[in-house]
VEXDREN-2710 file (C-alpha; in Angstrom, 1 decimal):
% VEXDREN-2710
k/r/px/py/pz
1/UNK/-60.6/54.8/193.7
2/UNK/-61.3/51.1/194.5
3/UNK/-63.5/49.6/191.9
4/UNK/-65.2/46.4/194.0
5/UNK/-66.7/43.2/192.5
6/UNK/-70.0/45.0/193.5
7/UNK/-69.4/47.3/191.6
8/UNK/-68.2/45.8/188.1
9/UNK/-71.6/43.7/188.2
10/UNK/-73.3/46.7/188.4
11/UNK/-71.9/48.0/185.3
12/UNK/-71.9/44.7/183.2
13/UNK/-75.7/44.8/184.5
14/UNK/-76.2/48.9/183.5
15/UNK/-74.1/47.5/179.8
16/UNK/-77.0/44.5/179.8
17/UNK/-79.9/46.8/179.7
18/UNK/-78.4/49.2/177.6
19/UNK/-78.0/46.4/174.9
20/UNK/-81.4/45.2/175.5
21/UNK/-83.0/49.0/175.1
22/UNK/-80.9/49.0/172.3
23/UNK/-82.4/45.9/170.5
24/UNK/-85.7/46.8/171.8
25/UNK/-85.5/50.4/169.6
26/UNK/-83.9/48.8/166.7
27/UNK/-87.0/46.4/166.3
28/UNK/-89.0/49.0/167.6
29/UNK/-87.9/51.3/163.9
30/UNK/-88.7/47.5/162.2
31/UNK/-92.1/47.9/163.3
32/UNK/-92.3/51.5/162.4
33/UNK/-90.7/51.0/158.8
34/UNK/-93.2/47.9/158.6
35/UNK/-96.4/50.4/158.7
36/UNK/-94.8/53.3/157.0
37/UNK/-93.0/51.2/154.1
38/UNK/-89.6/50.9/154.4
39/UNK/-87.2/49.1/152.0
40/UNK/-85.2/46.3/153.8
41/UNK/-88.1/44.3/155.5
42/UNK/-88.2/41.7/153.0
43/UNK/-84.6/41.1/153.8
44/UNK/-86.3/40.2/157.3
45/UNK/-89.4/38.4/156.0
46/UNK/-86.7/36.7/154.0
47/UNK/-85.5/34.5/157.2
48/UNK/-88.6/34.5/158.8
49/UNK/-90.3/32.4/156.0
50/UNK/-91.2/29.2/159.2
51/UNK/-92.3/32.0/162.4
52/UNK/-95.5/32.4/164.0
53/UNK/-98.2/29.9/164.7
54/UNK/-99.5/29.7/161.5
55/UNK/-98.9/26.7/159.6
56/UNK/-101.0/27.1/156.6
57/UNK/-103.7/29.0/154.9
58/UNK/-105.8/27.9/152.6
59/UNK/-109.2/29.0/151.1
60/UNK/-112.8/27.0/151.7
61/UNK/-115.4/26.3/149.5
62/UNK/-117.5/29.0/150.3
63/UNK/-114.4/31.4/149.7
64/UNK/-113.2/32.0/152.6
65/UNK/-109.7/32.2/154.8
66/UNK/-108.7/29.4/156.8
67/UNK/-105.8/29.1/159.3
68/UNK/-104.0/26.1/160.2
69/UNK/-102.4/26.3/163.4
70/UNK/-99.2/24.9/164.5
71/UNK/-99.7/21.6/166.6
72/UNK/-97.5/23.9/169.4
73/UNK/-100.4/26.4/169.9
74/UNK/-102.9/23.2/170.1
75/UNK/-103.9/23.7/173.8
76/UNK/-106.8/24.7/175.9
77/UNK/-104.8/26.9/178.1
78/UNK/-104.2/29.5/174.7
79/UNK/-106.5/31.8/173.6
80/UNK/-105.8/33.3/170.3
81/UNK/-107.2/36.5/168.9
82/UNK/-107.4/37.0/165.2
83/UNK/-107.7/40.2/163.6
84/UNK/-107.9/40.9/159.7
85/UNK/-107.5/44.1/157.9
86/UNK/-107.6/44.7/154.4
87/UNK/-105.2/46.7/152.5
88/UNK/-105.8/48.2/149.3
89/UNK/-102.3/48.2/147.6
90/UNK/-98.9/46.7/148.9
91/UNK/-97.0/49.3/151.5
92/UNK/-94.0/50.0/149.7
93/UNK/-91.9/48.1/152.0
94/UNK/-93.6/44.8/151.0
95/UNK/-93.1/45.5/147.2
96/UNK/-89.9/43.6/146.9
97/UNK/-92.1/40.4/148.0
98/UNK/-94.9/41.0/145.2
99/UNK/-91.7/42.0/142.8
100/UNK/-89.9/38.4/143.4
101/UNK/-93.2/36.8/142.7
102/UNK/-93.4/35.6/146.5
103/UNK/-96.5/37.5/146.4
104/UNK/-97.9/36.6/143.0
105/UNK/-100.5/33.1/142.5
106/UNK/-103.9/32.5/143.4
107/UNK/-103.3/32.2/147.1
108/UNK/-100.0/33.9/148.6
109/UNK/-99.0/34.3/152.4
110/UNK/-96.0/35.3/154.4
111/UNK/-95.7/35.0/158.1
112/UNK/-93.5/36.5/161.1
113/UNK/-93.1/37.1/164.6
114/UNK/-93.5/40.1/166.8
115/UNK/-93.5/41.1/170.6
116/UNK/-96.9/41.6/171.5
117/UNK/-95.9/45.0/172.6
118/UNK/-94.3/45.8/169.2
119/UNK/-97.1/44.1/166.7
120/UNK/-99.0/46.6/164.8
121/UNK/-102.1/47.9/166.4
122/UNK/-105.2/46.7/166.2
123/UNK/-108.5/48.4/165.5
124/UNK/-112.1/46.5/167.2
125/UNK/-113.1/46.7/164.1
126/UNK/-110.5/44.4/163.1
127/UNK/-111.2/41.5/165.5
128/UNK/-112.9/38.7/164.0
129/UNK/-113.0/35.9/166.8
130/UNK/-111.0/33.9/169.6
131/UNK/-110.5/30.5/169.4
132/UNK/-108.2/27.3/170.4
133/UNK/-108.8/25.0/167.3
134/UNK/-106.3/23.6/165.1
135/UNK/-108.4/24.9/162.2
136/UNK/-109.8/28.1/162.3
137/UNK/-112.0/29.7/159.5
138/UNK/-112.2/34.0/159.2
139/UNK/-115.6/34.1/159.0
140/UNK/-114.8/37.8/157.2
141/UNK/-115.9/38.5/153.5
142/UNK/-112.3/38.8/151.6
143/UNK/-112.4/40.4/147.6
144/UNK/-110.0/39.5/145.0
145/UNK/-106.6/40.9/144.5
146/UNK/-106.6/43.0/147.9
147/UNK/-103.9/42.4/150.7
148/UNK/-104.8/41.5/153.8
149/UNK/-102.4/41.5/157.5
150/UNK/-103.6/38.6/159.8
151/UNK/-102.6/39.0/163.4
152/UNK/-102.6/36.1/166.1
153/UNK/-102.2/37.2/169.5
154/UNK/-102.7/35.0/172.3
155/UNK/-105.1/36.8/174.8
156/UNK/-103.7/35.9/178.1
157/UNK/-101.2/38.3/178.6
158/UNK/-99.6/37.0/181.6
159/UNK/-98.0/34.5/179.0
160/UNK/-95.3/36.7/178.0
161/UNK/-93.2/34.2/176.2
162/UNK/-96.0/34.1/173.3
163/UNK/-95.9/36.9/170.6
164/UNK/-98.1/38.2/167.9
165/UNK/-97.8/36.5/164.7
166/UNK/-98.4/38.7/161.6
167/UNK/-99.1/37.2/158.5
168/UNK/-99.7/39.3/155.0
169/UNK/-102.0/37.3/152.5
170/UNK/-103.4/37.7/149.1
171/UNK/-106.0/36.5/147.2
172/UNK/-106.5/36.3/143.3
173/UNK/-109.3/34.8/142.0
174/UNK/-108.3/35.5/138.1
175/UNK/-111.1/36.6/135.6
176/UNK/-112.1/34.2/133.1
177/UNK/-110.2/34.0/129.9
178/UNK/-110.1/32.0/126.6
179/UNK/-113.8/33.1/126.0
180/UNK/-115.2/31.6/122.6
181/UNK/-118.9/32.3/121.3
182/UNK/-120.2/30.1/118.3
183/UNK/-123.3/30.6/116.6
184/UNK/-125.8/27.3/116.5
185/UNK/-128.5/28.5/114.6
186/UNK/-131.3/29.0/117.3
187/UNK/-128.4/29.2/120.1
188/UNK/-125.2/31.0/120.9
189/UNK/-122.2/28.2/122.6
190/UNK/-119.8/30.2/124.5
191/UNK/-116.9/28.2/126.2
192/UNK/-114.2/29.5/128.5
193/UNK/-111.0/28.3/130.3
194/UNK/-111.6/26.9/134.1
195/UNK/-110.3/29.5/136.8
196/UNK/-108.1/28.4/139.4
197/UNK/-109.7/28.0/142.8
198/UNK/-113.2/29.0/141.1
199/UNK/-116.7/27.1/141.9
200/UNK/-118.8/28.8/139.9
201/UNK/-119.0/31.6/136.6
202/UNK/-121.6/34.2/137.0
203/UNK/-123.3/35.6/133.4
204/UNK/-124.5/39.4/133.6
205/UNK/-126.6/41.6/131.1
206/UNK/-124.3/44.3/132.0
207/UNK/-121.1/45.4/133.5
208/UNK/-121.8/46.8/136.4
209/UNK/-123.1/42.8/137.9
210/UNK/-126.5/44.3/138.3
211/UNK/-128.3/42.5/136.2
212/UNK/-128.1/38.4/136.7
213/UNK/-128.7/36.3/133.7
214/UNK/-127.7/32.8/135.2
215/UNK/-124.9/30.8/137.0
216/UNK/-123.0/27.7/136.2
217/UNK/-120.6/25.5/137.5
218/UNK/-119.0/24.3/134.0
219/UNK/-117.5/26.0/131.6
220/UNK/-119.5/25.8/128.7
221/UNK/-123.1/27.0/128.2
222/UNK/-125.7/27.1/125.7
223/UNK/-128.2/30.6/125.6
224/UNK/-131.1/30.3/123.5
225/UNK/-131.4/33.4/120.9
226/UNK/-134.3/34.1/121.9
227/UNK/-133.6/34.4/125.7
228/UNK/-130.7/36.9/124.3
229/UNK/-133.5/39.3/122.3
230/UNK/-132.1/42.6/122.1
231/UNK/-128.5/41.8/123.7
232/UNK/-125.5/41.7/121.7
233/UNK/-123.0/41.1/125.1
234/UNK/-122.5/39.5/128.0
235/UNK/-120.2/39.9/130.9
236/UNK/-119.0/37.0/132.8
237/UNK/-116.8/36.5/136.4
238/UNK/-115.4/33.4/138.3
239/UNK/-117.0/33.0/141.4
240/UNK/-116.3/31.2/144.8
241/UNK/-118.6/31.7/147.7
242/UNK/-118.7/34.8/148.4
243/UNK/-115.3/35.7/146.9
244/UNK/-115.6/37.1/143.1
245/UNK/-112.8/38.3/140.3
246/UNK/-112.7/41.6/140.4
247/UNK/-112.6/42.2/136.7
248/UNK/-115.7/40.9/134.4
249/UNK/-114.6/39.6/131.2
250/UNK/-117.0/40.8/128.2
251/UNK/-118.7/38.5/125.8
252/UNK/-119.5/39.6/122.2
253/UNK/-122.2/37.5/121.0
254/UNK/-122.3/36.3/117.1
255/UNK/-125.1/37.1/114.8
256/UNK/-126.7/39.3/117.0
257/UNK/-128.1/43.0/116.2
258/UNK/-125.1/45.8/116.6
259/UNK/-122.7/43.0/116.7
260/UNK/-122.8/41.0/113.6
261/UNK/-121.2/43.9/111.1
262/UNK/-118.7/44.4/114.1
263/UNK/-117.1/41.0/113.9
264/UNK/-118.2/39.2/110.8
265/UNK/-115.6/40.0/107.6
266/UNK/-116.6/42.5/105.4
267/UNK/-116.9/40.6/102.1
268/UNK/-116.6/43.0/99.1
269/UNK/-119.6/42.4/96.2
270/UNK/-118.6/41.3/93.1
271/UNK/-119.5/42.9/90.0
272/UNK/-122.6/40.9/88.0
273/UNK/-121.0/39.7/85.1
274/UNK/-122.6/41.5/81.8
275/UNK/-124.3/39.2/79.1
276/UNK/-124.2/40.3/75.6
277/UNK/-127.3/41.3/74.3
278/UNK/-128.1/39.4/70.8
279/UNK/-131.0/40.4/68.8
280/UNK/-133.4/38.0/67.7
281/UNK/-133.5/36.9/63.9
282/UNK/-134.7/39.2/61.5
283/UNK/-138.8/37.9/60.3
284/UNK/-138.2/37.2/56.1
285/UNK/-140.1/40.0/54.1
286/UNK/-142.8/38.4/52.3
287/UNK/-143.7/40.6/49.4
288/UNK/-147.2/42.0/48.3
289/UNK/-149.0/40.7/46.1
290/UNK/-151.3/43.1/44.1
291/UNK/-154.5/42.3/42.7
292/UNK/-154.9/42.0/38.9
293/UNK/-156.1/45.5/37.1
294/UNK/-159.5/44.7/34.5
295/UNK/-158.5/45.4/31.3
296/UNK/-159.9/48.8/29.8
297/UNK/-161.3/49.6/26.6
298/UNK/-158.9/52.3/26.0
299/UNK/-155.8/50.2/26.1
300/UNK/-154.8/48.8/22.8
301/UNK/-155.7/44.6/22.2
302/UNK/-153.6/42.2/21.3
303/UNK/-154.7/40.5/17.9
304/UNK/-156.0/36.9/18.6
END
């Protein structure tokens, strides 16, 4: 059998594709263990720390996400899709990120690159907006402490070259802490330590935020007492925009009614001291003095 140059092309093109089918279903399983939790991605994640067309993200004043482009996706000829979808815990395959603290802070993102015919799919529900800016702001609520996968996909898909970035971000907005309550006579100070990335601190009658007392931007306040008349706590949360702690940190106010005996130290009486009883000095006896009898004619008389 005469093997011809022909021929050997042939099979070093047949080896070629098989290689490339190959690589194709080993990313392919990435993808797969990506959405059903697998183990080794962060070892990908790892070296993919600078992929995808995100450059930064960062959170605006009304508490929202913002995405920062990479100057290379700055044209008019792209059109990116975004899409956003919350996840309520981390997919076991992404817990070695939160576990090395990657995923721990305020604000905490990590970004790589797919095919677009090997990025996760995406739901209408999860499309936010197109765009070609360098800055571009997910006009989508977000809530604290949830995960949330960004994808960028650029919408003219007879660019092949250009692939779907997927990025996983988290928010924390912390609840407030070092909360200190001092009585002033008519009024009740309460103090508290700033929050990271919060605007605002929202005071509620109750715990379930239905019941709005007031809102401040510093991070002390004065109630009067009798504004507080029949309410012996308080429940306060850092705020941003739309974008709230999740937990509400309660407030035990001083001096009030139901509260007072609760944190005030129990001071045990003291016995009253007994005084000795002394009796008052005796009155001096002042003896009778009887009146003179007559003298009788029957009782014998002296001689003169």
């Amino acid at each position: 059998m005469i093997i011809t140059k022909e021929d050997d092309g042939a099979r070093i093109g047949d080896l070629w594709a098989i290689a490339r089918r190959t690589w194709q279903i080993a990313l392919l399983s990435f993808v797969i263990s990506l959405i059903t939790g697998c183990s080794e991605i962060s070892v990908f994640l790892g070296l993919a720390d600078k992929a995808g067309t995100i450059q930064d993200l960062t959170l605006t004043e009304d508490g929202r996400l913002q995405v920062q482009l990479k100057s290379s996706t700055r044209s008019k000829n792209l059109n990116m899709a975004i899409y956003i979808s919350k996840m309520e815990s981390l997919p076991s395959g992404l817990q070695l990120l939160d576990n090395s603290g990657d995923m721990e802070g305020p604000l905490a993102f990590k970004s790589f690159d797919l095919p677009n015919s090997m990025a996760p799919s995406k739901k209408e529900e999860d499309f936010v907006q197109a765009t070609q800016d360098h800055f571009v702001v997910i006009e989508k609520d977000i809530e604290s402490d949830n995960y949330y996968l960004i994808e960028i996909k650029n919408r003219n898909q007879s660019v092949s070259r250009y692939k779907t970035t997927v990025t996983l971000a988290k928010v924390s907005l912390a609840p407030v802490s070092g909360v200190l309550a001092i009585d002033n006579d008519s009024s009740v100070h309460i103090s508290w330590l700033p929050s990271t990335f919060a605007k605002d601190y929202e005071f509620f009658k109750d715990e379930s935020a239905s019941e709005l007392l007031t809102t401040t931007s510093e991070n002390v306040l004065d109630f009067v007492k009798a504004d507080l008349k029949g309410i012996d706590q308080l429940w306060v949360r850092a705020k941003r925009g739309k974008l709230h702690s999740r937990t509400l940190t309660p407030i035990l106010l001083p001096n009030m009614p139901g509260v007072a005996e609760a944190i005030d130290p129990v001071i045990p009486s003291m016995p009253t001291p007994t005084v000795p009883q002394v009796p008052p000095p005796s009155t001096p006896v002042t003896p009778t003095k009887f009146p003179e009898r007559a003298s009788s004619a029957l009782e014998p008389q002296m001689p003169p």
